[in-house]
Rosetta silent file (secondary structure, phi, psi, omega in degrees, C-alpha in Angstrom):
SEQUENCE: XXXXXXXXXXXXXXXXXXXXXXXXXXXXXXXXXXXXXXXXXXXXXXXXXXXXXXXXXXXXXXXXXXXXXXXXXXXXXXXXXXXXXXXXXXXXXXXXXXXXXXXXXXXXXXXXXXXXXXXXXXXXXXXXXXXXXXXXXXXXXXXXXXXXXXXXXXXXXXXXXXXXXXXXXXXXXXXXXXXXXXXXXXXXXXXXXXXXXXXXXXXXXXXXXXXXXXXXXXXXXXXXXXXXXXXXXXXXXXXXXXXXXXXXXXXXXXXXXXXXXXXXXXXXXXXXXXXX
SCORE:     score description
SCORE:     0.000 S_00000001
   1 L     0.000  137.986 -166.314  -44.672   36.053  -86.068 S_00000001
   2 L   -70.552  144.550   97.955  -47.448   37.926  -83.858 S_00000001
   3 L    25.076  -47.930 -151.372  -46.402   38.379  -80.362 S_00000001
   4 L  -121.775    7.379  175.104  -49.162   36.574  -79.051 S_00000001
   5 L  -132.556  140.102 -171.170  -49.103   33.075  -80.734 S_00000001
   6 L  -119.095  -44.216 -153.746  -46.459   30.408  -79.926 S_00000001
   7 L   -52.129  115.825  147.888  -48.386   27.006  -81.398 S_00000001
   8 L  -117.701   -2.134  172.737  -46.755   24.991  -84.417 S_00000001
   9 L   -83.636  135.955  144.463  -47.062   21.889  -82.587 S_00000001
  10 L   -40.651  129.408 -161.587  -51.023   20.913  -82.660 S_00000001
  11 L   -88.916   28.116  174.639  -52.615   22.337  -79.361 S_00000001
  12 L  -103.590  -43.879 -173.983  -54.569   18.773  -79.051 S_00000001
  13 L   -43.786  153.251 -174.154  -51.108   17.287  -78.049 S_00000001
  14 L   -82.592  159.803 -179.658  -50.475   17.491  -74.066 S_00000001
  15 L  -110.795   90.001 -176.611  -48.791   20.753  -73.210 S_00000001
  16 L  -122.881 -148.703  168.249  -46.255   18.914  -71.435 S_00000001
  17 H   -21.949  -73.296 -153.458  -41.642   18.612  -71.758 S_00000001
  18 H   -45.573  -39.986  175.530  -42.057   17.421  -74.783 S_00000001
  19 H   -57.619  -78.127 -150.956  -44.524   20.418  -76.606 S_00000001
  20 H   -69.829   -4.138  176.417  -42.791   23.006  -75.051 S_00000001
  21 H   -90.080  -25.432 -171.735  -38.964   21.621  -75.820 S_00000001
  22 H   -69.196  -18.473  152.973  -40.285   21.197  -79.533 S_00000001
  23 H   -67.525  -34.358 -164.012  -40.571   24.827  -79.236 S_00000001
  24 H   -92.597  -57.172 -178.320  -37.637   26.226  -78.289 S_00000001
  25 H   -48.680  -39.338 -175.751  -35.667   23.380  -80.869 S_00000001
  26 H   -58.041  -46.810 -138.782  -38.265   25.005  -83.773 S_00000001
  27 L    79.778   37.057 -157.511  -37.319   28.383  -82.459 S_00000001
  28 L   -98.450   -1.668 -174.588  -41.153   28.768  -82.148 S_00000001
  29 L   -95.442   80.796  179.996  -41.346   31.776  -79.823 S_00000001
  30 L   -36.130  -58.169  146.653  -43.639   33.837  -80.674 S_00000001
  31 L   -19.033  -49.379  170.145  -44.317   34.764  -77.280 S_00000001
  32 L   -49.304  105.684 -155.108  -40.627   35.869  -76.795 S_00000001
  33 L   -79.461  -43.491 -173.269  -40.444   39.639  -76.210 S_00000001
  34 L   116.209  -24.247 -171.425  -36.238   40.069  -76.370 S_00000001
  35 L  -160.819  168.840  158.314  -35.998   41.715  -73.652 S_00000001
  36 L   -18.818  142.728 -174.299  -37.719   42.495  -70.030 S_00000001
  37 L  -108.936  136.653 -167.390  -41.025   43.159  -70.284 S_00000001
  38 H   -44.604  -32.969  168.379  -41.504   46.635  -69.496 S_00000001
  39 H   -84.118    0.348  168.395  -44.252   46.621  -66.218 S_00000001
  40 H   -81.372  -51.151 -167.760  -41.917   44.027  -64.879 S_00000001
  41 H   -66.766  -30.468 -177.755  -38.942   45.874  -65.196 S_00000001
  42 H   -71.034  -13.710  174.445  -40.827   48.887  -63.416 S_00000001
  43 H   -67.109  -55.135 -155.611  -41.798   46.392  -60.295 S_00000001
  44 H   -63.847  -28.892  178.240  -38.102   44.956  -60.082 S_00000001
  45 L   -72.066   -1.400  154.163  -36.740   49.185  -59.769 S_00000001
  46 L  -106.896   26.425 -175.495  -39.067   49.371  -57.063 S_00000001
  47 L  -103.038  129.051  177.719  -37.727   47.010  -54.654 S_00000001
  48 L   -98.083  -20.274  178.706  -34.816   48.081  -52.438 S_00000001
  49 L  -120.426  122.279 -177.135  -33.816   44.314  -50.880 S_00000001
  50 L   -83.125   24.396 -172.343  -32.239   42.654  -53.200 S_00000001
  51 L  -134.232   37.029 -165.850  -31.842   39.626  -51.336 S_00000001
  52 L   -92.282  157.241  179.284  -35.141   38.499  -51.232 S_00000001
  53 L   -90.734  114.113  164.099  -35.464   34.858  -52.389 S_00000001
  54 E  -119.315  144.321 -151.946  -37.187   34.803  -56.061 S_00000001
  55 L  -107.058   37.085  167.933  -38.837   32.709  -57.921 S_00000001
  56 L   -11.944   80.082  178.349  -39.554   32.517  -62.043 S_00000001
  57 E   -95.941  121.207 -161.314  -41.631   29.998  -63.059 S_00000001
  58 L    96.874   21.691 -143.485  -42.189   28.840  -66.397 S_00000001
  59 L   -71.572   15.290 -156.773  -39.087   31.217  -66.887 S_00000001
  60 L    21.429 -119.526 -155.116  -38.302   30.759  -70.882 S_00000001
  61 L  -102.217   19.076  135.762  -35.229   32.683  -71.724 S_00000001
  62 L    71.687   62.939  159.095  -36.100   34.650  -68.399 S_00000001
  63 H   -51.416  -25.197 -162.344  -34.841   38.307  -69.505 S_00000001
  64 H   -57.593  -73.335 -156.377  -36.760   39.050  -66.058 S_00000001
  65 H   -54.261  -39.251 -175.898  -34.014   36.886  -63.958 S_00000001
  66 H   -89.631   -5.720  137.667  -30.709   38.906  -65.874 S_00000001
  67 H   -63.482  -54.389  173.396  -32.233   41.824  -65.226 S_00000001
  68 H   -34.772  -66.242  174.921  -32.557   40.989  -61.443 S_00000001
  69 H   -61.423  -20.188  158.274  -28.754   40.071  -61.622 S_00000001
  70 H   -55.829  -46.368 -169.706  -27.957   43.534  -63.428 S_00000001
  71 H   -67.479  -15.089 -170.568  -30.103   45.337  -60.025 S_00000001
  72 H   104.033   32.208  174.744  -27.978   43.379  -57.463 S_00000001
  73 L  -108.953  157.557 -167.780  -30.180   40.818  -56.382 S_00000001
  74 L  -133.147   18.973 -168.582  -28.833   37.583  -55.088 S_00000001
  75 L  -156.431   60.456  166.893  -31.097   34.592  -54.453 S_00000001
  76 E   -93.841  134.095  175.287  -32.777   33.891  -58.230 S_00000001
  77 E  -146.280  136.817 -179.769  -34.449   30.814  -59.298 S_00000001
  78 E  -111.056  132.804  150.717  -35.383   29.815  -62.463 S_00000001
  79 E  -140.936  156.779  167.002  -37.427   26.425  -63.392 S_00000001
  80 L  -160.503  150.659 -172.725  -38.798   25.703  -66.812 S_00000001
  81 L  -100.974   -5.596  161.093  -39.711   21.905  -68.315 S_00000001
  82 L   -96.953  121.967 -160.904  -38.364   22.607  -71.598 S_00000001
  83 L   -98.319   20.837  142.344  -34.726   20.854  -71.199 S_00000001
  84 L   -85.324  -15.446  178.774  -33.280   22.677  -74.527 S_00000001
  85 L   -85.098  -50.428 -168.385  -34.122   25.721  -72.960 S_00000001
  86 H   -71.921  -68.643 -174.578  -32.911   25.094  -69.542 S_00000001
  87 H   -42.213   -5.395 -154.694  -29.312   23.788  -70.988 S_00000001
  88 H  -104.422  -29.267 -172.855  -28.971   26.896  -73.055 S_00000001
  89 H   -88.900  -11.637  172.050  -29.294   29.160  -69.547 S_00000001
  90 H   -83.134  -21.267  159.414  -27.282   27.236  -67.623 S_00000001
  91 H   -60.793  -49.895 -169.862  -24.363   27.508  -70.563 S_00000001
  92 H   -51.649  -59.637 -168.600  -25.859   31.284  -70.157 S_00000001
  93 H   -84.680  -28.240  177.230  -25.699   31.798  -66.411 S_00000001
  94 L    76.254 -139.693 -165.188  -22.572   29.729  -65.800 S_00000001
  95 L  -106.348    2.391 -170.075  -21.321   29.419  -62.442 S_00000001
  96 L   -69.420  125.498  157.556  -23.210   32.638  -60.867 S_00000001
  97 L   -42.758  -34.466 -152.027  -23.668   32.213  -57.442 S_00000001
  98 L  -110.322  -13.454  175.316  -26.656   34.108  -57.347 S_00000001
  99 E  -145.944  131.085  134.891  -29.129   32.433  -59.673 S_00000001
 100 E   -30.814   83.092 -169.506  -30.679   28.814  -59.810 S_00000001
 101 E  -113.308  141.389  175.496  -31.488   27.416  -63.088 S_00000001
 102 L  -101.146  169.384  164.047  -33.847   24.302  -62.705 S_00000001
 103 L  -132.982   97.837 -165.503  -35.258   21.538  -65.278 S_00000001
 104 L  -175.807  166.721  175.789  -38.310   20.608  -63.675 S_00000001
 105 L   -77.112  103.534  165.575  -42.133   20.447  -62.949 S_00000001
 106 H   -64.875  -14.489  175.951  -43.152   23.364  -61.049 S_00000001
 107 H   -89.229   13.297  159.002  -46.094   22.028  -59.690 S_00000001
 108 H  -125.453   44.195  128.703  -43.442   19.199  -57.698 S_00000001
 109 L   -76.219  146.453  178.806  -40.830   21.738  -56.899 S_00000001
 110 L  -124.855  173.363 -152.000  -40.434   22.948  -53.385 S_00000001
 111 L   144.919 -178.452  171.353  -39.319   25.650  -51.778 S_00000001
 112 L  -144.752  104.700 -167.223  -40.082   29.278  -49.933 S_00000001
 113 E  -117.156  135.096 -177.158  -39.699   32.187  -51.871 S_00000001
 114 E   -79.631   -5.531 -173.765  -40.441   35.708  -50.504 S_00000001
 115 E  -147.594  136.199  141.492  -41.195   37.081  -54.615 S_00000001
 116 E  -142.611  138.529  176.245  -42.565   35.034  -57.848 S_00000001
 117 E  -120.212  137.055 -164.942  -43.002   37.006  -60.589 S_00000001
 118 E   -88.629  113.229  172.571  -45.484   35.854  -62.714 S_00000001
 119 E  -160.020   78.804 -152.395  -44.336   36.586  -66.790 S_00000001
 120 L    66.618    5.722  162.170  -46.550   33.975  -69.268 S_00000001
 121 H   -85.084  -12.333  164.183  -46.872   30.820  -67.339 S_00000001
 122 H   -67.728  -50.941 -175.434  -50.061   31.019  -66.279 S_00000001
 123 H   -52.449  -19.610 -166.031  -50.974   31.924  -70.017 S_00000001
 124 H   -77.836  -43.759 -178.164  -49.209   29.088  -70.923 S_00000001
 125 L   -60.983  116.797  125.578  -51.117   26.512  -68.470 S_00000001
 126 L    -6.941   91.227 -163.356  -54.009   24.549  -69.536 S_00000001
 127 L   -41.353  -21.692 -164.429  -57.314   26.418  -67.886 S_00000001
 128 L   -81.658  -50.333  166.730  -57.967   23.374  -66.225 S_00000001
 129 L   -73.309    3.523  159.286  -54.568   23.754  -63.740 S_00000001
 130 H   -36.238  -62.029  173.783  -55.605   27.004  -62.817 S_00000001
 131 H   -42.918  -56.687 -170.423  -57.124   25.930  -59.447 S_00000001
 132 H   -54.686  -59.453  170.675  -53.754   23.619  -59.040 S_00000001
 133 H   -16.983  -76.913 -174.885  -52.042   27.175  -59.572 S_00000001
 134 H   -76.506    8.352  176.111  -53.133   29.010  -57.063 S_00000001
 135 H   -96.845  -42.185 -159.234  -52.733   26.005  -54.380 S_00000001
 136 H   -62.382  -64.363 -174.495  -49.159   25.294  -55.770 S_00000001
 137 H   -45.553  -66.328 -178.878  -48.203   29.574  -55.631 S_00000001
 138 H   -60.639  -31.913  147.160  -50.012   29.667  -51.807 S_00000001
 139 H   -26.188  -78.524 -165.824  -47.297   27.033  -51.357 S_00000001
 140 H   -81.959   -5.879 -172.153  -44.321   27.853  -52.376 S_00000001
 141 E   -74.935  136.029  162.879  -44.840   31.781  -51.033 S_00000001
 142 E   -80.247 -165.030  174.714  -43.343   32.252  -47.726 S_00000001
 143 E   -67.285  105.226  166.077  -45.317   34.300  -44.658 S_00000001
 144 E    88.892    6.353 -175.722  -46.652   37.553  -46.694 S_00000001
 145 E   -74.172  164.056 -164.120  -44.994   36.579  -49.777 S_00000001
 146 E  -126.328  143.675  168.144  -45.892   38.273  -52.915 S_00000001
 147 E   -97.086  125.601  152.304  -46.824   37.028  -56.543 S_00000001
 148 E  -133.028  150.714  169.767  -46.315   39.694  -58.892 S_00000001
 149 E   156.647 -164.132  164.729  -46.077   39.893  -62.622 S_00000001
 150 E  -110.193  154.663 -169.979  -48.980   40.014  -65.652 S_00000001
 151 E  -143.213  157.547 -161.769  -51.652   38.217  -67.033 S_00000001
 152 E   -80.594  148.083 -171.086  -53.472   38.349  -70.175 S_00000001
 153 L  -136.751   79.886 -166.131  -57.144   40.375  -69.828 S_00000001
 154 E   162.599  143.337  161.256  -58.153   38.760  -73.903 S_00000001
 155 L   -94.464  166.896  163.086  -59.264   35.542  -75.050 S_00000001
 156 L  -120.872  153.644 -173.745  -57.396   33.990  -77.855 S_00000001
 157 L  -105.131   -1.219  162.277  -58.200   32.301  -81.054 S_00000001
 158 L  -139.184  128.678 -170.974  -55.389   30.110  -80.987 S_00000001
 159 L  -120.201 -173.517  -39.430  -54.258   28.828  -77.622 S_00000001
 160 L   -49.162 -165.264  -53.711  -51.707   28.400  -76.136 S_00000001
 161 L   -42.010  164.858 -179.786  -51.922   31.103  -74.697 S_00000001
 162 L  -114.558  136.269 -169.159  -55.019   31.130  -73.009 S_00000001
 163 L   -76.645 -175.760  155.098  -56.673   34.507  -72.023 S_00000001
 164 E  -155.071 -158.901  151.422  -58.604   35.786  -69.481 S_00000001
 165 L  -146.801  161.125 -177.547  -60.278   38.333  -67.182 S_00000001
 166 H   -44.178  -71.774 -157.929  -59.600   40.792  -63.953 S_00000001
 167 H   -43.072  -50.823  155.459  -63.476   39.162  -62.984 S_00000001
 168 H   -28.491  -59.815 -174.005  -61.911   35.724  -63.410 S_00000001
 169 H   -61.888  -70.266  179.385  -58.506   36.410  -61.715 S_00000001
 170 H   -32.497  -57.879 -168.159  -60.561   38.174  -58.691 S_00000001
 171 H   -60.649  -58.778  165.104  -62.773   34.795  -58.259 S_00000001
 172 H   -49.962  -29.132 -166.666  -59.861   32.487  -58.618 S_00000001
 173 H   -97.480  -45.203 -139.752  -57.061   34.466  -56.314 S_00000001
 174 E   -69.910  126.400 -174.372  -59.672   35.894  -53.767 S_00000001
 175 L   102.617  -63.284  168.895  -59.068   34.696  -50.461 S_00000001
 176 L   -51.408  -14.931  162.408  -56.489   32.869  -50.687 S_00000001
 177 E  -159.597  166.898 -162.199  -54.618   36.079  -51.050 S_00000001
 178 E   -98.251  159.454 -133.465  -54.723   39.317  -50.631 S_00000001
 179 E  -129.586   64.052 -176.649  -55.380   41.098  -54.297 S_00000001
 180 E   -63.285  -36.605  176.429  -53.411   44.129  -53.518 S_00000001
 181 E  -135.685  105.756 -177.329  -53.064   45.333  -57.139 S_00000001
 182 L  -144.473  107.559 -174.949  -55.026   43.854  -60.312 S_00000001
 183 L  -165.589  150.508 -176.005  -55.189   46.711  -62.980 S_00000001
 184 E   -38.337  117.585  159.060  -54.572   47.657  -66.909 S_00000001
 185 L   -78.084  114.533 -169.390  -50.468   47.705  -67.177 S_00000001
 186 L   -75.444   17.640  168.465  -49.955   51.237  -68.798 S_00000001
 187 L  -153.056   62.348 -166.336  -46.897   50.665  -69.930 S_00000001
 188 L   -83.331  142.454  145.475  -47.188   47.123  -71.725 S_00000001
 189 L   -36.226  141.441 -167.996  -45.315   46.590  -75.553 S_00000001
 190 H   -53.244  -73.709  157.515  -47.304   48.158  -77.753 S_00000001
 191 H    -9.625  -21.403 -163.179  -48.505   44.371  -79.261 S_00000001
 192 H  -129.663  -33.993  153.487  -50.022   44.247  -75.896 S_00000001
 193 L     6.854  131.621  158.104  -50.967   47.548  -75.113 S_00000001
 194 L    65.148   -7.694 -176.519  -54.944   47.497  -73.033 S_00000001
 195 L  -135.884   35.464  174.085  -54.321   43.305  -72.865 S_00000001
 196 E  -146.297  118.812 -179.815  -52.134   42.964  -69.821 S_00000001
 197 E  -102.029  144.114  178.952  -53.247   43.558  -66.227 S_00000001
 198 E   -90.905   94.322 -167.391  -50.451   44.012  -63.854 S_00000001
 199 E   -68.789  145.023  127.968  -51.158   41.664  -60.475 S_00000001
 200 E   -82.155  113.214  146.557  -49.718   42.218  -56.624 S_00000001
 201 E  -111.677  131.708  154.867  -51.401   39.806  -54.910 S_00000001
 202 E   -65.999  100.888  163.692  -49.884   38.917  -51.019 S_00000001
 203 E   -17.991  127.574  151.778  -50.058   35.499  -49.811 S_00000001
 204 L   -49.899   43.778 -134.700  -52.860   34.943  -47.439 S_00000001
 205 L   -84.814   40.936 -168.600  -51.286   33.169  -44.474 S_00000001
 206 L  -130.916   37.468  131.023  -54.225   33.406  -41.814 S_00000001
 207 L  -142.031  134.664 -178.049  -55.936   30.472  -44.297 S_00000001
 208 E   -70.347  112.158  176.193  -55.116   27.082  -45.472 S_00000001
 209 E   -86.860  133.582  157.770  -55.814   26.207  -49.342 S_00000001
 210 E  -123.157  156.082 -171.805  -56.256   22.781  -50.347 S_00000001
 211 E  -115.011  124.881 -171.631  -56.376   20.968  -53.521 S_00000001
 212 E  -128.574  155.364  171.348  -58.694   18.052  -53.457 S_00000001
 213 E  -104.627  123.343 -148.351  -59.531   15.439  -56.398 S_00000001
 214 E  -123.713  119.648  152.055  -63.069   15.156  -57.610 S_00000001
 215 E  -108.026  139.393  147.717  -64.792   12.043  -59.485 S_00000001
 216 L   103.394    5.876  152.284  -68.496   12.111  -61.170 S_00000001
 217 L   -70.925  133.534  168.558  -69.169   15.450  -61.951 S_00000001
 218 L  -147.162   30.228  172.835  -69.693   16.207  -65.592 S_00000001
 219 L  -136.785  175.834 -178.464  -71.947   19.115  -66.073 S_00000001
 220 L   -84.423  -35.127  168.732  -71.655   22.912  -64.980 S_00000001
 221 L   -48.707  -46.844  173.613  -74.776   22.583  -62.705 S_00000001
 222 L   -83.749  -13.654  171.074  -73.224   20.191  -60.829 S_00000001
 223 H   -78.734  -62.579 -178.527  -70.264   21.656  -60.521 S_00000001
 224 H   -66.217    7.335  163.492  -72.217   24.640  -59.129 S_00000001
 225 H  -109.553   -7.943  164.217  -74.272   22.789  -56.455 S_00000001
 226 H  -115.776    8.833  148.113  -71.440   21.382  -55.309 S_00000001
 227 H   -42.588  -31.823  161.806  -69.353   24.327  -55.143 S_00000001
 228 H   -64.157  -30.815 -166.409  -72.506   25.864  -52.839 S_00000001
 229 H   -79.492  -33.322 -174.820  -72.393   23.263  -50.744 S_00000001
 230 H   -50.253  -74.226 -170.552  -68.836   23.857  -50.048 S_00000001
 231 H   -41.198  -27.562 -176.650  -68.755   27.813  -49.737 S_00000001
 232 H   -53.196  -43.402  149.135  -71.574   26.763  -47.339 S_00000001
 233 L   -17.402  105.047  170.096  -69.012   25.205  -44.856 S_00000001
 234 L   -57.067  -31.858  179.709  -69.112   28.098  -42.123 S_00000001
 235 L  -100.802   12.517  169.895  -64.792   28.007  -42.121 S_00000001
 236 E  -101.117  128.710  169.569  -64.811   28.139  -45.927 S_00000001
 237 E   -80.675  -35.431 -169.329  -63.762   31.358  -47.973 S_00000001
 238 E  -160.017  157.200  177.001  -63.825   30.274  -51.397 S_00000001
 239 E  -132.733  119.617  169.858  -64.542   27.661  -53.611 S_00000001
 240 E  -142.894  157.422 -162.808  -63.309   27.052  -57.302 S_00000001
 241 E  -121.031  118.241 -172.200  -63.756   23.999  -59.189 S_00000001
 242 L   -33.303  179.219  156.568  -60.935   22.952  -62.538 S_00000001
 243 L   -95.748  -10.954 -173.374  -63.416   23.516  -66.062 S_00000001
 244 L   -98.013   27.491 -165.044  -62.852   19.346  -66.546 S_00000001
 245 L    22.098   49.920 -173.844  -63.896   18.943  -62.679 S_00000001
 246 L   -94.007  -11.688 -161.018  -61.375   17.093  -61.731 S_00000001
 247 E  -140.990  144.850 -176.036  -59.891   19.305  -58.820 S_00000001
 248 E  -143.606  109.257  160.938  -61.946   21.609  -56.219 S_00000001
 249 E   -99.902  156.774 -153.150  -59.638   24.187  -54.580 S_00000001
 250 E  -119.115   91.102 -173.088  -60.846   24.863  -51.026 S_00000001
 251 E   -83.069  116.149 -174.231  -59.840   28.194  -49.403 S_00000001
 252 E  -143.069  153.030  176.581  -60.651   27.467  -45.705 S_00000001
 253 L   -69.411  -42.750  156.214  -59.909   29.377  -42.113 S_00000001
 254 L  -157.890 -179.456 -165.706  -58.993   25.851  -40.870 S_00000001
 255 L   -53.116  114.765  147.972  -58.418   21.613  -42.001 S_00000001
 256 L   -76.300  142.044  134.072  -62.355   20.787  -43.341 S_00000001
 257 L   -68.159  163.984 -177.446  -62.200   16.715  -42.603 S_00000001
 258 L   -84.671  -47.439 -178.834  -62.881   14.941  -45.582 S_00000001
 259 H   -57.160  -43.210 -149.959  -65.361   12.847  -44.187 S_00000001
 260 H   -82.794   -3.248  170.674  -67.267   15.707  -43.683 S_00000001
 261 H   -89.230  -33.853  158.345  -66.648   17.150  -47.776 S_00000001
 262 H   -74.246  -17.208  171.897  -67.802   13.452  -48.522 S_00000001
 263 H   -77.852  -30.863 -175.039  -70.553   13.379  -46.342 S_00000001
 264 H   -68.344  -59.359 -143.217  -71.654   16.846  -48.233 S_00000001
 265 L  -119.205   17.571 -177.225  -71.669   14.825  -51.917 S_00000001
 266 L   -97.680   34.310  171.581  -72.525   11.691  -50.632 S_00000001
 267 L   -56.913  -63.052 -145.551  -76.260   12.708  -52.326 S_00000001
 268 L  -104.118  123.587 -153.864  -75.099   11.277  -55.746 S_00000001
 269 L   -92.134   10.874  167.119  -73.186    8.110  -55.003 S_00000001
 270 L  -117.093   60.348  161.362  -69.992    8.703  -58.113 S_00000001
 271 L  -102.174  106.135 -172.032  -69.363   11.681  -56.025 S_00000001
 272 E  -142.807  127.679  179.506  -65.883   11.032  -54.623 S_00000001
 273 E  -117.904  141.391  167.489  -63.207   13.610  -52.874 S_00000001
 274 E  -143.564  149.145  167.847  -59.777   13.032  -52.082 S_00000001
 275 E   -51.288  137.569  142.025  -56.656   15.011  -50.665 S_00000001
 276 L   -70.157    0.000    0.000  -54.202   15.756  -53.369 S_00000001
């Protein structure tokens, strides 16, 4: 099975527990490398404190986290939402003191982690939780914390996964963190070789992100006047809008009020914003 396709479930189905446990019971992972993936493993040998709190989200069978417990590191957390997968690492992991394995949503888990390494859960996510991404990830990051890890730079003809680009990733990340590294990993599996950029990015923590919920848009035009309207906001950095336009993340300097992002859309009267 190619490297780069996981689906035997129909991709119409939500890609929620249920998809992704039907994988791992199939044995469906295509996706599944066997082992560390090689520009990961070259991140975790450059870190000297091993005691940094890390996070893996979306971990599947998370070669990533048992390497980290081969280097000596001591504060690992795993979540993933498929719960045949999760029981098989916690029979895996045992009793170690040193790593976390969760069964859970990551976008309700809390926490403060000084590292998440990033290694196919974004690819995994529905383009539409992108925005919801990067508000959850400026979350859960402590002061100066860093996402690291890869992301696909390719569309796909069967999703998941779902592709991208650096020009994307730059629009979506930018501001909200600082974009320290985003670049071709040169030493990706061959299968992959030229179609994995390797990310730093540093939490931003001199700006707030918010995730707000948007009714009555339903064209791209309108998504881009009222994304203008936004960016216009003198304490706003960035603006990005979901693709079904249900969510507008808000990169801001300090708290916009609401009335005032409702007073901005209150041209067209099914324009409605709300705090997530």
């Amino acid at each position: 099975m190619s490297t780069d396709q996981c689906c035997v479930v129909s991709c119409e189905k939500p890609l929620d527990g249920t998809y992704w446990d039907a994988q791992y019971q199939a044995n469906a992972t295509g996706w599944d490398l066997g082992t560390v993936s090689p520009p990961i493993q070259t991140y975790i040998d450059s870190i000297t404190n091993k005691e940094l709190a890390v996070l893996i989200p979306g971990c599947g069978n998370t070669y990533e986290a048992q390497y980290l417990l081969e280097q000596g590191f001591t504060n690992i957390t795993v979540i993933d939402i498929a719960p045949t997968l999760v029981a098989a690492l916690q029979t895996k992991f045992g009793d170690n003191p040193n790593i976390k394995v969760i069964c859970g949503d990551y976008f309700e888990h809390q926490g403060q982690y000084e590292l998440i390494i990033e290694q196919t859960f974004f690819c995994a996510l529905p383009p539409r939780l992108r925005q919801k991404y990067v508000w959850k990830m400026h979350e859960l990051l402590a002061q100066n914390g860093i996402l690291a890890g890869l992301l696909f730079n390719r569309s796909f003809e069967v999703s998941p996964p779902f592709g991208g680009s650096k020009d994307e990733y730059e629009k979506l990340f930018q501001q909200a963190f600082h974009l320290q590294h985003i670049a071709v990993a040169t030493n990706s599996i061959a299968p992959r070789a030229g179609s994995e950029l390797f990310i730093e990015f540093k939490k931003n923590s001199d700006v707030l992100v918010s995730l707000y919920e948007f009714e009555g848009i339903t064209c791209t035009g309108c998504m881009n006047t009222v994304s203008t309207a936004f960016i216009n906001i003198q304490e706003v950095k960035n603006v990005s809008m979901s693709t079904d336009f249900s969510e507008v993340l808000i990169v801001s300097t300090t708290e916009i009020p609401l009335k005032q992002l409702q007073a901005i859309v209150s041209y067209d009267e099914k324009y409605k914003i709300k705090k997530h």
